[in-house]
N, CA, C and O atoms as a GROMACS GRO file, in nm:
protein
  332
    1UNK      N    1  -6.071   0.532   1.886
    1UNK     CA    2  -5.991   0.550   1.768
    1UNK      C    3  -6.021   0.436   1.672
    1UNK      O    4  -6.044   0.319   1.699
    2UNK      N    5  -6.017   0.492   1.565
    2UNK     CA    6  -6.067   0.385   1.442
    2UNK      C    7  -5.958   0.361   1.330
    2UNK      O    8  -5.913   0.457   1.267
    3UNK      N    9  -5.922   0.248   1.309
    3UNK     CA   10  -5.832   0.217   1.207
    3UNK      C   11  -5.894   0.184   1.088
    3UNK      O   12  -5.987   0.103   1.089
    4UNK      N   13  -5.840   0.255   0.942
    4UNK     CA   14  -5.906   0.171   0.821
    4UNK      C   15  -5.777   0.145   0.731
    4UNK      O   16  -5.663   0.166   0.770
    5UNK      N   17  -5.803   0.108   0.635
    5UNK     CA   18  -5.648   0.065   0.522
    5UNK      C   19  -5.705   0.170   0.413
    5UNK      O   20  -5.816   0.221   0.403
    6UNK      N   21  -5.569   0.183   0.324
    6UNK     CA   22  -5.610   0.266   0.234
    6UNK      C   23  -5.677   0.238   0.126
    6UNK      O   24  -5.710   0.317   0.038
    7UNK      N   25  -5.701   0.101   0.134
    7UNK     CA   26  -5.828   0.094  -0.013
    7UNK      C   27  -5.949   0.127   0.089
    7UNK      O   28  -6.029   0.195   0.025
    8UNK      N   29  -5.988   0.110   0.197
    8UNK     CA   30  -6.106   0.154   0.243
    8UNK      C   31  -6.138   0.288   0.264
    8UNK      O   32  -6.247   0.345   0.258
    9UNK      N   33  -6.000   0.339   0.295
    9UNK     CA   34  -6.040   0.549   0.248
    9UNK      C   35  -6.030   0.586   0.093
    9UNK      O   36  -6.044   0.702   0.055
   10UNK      N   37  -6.007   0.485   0.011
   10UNK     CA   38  -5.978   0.522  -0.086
   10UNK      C   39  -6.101   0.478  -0.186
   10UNK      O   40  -6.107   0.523  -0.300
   11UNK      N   41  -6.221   0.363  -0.121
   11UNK     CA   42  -6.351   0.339  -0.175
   11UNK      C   43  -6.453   0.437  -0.106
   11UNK      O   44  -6.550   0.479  -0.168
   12UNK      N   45  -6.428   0.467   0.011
   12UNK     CA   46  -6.524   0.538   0.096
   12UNK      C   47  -6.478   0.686   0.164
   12UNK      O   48  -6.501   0.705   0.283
   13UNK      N   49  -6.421   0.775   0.094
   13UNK     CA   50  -6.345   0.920   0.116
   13UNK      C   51  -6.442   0.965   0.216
   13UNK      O   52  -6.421   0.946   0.336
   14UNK      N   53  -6.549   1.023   0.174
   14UNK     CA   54  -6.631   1.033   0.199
   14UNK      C   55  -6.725   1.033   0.316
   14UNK      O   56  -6.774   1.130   0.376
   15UNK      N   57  -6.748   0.840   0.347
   15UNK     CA   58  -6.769   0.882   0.471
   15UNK      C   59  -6.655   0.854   0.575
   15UNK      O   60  -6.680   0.828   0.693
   16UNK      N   61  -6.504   0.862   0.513
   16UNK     CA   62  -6.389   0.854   0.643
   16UNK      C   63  -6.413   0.998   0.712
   16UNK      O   64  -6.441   1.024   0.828
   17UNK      N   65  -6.394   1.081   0.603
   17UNK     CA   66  -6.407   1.218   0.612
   17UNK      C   67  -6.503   1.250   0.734
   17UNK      O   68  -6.456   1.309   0.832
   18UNK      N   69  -6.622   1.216   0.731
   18UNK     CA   70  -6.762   1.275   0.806
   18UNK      C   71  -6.710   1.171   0.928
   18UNK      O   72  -6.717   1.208   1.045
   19UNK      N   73  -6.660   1.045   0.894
   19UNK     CA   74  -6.644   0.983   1.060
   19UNK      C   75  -6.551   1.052   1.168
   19UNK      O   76  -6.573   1.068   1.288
   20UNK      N   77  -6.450   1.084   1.098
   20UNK     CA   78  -6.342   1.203   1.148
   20UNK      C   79  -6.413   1.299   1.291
   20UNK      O   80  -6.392   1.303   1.412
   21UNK      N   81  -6.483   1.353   1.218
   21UNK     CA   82  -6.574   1.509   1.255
   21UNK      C   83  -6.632   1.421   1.434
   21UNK      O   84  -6.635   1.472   1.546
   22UNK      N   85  -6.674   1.263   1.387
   22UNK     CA   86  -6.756   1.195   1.477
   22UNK      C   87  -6.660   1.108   1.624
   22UNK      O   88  -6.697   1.094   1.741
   23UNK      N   89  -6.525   1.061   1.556
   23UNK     CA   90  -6.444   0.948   1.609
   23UNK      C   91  -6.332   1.050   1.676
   23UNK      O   92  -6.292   1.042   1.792
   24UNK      N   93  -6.292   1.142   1.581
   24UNK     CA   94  -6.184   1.253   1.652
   24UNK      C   95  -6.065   1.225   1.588
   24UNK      O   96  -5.984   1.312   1.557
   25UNK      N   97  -6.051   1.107   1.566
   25UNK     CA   98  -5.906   1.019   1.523
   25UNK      C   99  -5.976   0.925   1.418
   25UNK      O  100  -6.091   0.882   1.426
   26UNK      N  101  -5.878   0.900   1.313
   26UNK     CA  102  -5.890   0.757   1.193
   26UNK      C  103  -5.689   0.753   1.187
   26UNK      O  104  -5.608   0.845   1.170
   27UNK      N  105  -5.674   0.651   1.203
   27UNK     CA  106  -5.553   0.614   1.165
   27UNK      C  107  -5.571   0.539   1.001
   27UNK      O  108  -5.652   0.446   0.997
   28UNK      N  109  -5.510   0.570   0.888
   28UNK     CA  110  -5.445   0.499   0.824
   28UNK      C  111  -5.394   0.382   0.774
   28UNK      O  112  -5.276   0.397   0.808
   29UNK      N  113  -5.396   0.288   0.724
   29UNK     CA  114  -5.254   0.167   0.774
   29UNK      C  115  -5.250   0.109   0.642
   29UNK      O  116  -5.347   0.106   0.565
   30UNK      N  117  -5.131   0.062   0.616
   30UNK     CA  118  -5.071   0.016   0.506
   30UNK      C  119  -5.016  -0.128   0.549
   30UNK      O  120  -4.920  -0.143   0.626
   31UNK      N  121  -5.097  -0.240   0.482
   31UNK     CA  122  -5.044  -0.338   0.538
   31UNK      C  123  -5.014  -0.373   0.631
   31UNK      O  124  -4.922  -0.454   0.646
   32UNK      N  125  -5.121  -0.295   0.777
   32UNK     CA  126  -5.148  -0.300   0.900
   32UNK      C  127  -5.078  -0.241   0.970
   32UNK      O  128  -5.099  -0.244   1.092
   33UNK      N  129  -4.955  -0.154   0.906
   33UNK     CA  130  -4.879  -0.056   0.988
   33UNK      C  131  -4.954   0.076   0.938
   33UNK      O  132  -5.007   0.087   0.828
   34UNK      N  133  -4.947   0.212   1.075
   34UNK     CA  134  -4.977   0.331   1.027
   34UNK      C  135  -4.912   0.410   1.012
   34UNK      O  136  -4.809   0.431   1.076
   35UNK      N  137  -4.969   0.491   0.898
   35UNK     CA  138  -4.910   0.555   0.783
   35UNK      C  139  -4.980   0.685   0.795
   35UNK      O  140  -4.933   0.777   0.727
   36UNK      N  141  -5.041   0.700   0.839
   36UNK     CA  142  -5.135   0.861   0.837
   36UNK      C  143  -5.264   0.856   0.926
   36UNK      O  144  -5.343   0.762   0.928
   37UNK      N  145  -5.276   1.001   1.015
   37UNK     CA  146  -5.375   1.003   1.061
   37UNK      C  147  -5.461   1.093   1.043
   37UNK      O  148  -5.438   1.208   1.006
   38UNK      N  149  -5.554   1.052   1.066
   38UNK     CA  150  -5.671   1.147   1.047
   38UNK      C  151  -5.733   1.285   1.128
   38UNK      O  152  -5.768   1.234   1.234
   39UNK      N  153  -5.758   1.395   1.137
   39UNK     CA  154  -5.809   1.447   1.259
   39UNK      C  155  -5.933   1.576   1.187
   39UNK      O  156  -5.938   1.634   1.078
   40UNK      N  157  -6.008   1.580   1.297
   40UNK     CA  158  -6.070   1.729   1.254
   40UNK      C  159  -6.006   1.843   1.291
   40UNK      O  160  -5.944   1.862   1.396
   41UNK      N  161  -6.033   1.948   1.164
   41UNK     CA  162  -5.924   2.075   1.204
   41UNK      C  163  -5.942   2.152   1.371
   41UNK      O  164  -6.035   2.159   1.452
   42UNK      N  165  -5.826   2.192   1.369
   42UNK     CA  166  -5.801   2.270   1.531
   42UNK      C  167  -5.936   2.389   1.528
   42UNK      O  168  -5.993   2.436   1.429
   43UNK      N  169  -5.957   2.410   1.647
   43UNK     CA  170  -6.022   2.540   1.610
   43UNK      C  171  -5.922   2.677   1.624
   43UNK      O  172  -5.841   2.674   1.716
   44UNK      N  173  -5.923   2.744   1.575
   44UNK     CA  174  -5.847   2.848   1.526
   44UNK      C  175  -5.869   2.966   1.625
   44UNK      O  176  -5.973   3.032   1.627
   45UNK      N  177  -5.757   2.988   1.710
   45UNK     CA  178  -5.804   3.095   1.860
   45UNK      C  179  -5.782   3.246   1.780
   45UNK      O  180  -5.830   3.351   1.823
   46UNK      N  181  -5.700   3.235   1.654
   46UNK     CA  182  -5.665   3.379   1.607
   46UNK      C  183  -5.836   3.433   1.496
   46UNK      O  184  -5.873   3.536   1.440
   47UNK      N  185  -5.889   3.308   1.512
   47UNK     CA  186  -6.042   3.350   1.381
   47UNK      C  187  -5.946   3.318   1.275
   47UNK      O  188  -5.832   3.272   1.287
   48UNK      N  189  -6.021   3.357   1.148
   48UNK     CA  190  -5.952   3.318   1.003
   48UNK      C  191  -5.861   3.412   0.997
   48UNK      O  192  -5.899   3.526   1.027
   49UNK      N  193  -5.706   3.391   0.953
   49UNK     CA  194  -5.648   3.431   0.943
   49UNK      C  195  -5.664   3.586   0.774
   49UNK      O  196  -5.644   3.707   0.777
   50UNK      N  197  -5.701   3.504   0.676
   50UNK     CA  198  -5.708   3.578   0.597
   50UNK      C  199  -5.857   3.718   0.574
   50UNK      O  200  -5.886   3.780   0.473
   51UNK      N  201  -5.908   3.723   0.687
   51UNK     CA  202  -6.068   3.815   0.752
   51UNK      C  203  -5.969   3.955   0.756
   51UNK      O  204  -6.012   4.068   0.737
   52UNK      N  205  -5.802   3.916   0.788
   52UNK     CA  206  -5.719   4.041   0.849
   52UNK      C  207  -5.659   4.100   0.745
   52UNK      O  208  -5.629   4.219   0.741
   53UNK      N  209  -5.639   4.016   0.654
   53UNK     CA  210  -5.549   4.069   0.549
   53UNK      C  211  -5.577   4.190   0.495
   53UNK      O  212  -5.697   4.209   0.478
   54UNK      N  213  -5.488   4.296   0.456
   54UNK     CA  214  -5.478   4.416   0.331
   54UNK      C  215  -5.512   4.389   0.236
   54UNK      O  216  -5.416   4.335   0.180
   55UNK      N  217  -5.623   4.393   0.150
   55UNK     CA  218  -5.596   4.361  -0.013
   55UNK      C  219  -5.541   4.492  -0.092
   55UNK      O  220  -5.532   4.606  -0.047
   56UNK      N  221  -5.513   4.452  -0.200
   56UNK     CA  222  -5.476   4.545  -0.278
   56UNK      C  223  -5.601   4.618  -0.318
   56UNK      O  224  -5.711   4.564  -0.309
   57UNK      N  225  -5.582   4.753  -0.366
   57UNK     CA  226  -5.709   4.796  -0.437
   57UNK      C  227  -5.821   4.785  -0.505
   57UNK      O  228  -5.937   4.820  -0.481
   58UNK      N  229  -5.736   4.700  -0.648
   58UNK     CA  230  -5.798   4.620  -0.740
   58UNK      C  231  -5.886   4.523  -0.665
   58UNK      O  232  -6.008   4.520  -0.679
   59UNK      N  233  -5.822   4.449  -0.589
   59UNK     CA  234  -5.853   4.292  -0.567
   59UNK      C  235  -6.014   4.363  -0.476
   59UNK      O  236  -6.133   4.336  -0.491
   60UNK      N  237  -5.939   4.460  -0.382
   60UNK     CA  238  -6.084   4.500  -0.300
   60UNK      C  239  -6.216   4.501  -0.358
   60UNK      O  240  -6.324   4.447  -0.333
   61UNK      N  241  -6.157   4.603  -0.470
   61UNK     CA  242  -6.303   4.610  -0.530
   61UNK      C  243  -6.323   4.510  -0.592
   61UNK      O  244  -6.446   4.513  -0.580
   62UNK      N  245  -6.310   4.445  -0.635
   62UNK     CA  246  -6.378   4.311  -0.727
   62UNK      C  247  -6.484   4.238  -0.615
   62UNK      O  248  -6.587   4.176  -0.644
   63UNK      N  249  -6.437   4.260  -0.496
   63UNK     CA  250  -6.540   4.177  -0.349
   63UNK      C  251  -6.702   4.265  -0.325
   63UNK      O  252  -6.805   4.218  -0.278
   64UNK      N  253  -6.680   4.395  -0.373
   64UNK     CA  254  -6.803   4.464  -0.378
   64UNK      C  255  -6.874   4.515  -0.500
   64UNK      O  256  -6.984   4.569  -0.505
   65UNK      N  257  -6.769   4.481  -0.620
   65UNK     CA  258  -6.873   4.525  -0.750
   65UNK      C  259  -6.983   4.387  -0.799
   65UNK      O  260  -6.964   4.269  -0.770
   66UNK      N  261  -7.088   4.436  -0.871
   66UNK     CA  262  -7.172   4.328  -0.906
   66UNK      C  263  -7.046   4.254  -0.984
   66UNK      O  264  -6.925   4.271  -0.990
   67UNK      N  265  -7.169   4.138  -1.055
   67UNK     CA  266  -7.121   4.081  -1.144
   67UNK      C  267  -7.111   4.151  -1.277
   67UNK      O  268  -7.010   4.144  -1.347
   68UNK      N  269  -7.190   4.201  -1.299
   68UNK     CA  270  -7.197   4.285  -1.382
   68UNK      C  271  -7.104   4.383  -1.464
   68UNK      O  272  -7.105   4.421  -1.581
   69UNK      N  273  -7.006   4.414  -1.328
   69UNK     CA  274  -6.921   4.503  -1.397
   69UNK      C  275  -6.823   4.496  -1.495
   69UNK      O  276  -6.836   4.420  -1.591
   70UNK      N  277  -6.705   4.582  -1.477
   70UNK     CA  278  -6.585   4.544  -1.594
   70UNK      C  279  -6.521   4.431  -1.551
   70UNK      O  280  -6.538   4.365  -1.449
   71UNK      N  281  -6.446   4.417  -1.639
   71UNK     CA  282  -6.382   4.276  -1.639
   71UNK      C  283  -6.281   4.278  -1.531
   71UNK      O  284  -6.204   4.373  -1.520
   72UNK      N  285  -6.277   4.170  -1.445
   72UNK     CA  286  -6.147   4.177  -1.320
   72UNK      C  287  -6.031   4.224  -1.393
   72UNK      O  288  -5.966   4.317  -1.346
   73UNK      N  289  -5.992   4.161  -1.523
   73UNK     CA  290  -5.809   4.176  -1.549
   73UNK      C  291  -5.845   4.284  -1.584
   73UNK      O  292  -5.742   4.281  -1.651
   74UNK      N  293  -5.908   4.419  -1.617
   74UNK     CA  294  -5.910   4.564  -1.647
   74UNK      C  295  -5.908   4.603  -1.482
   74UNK      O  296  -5.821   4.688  -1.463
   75UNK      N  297  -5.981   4.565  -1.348
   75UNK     CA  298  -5.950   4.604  -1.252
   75UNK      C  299  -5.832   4.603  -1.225
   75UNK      O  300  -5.765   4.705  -1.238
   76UNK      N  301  -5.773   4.467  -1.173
   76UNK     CA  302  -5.657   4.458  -1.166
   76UNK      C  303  -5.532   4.525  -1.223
   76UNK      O  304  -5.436   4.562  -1.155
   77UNK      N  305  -5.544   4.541  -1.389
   77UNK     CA  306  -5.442   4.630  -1.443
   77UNK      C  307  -5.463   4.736  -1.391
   77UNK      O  308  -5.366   4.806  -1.418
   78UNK      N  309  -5.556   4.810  -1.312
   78UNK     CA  310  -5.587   4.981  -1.277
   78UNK      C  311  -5.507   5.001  -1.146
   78UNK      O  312  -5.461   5.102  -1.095
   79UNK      N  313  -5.506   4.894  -1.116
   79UNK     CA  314  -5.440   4.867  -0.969
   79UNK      C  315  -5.249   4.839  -0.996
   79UNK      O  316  -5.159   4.857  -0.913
   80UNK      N  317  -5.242   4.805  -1.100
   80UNK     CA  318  -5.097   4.779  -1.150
   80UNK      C  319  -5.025   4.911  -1.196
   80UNK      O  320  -4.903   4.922  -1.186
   81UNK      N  321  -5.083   4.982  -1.231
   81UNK     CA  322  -5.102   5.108  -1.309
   81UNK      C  323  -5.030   5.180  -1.159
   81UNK      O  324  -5.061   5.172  -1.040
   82UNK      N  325  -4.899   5.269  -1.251
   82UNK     CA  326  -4.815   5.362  -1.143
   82UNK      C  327  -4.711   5.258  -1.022
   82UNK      O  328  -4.677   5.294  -0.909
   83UNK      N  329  -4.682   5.132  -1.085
   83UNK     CA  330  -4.550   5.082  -0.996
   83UNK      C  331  -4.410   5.069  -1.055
   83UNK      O  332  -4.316   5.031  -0.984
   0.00000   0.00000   0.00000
């Protein structure tokens, strides 16, 4: 476990961040007491939560039309259309 202060996460974000991924733990400390810790995210046993979600109509299609097409807020209003 690795301790830093917050001007040192606060000059070097960066690589606290990437040490995280490496150390497992960074504690924090404020005037040598700690104040926050650090961790890499859990791994997630459910997968991404939002892979499951319903979208609305509108919103769907905007994920498979080019770029090209009509404008999202004309999708979206088509999808608003009849509530």
């Amino acid at each position: 476990m690795t301790s830093i202060s917050i001007k040192q996460l606060h000059d070097q974000t960066g690589h606290w961040l990437r040490r995280v991924s490496e150390e497992h733990e960074v504690i924090v400390t404020q005037h040598g007491k700690p104040i926050a810790r650090m961790l890499p995210p859990a791994p997630s046993v459910a997968g991404n939560p939002f892979l499951k979600r319903k979208l609305v109509p509108g919103v769907a299609r905007l994920l498979i039309r080019p770029q090209t097409g009509p404008d999202s807020a004309d999708i979206v209003s088509e999808g608003r259309e009849g509530r």
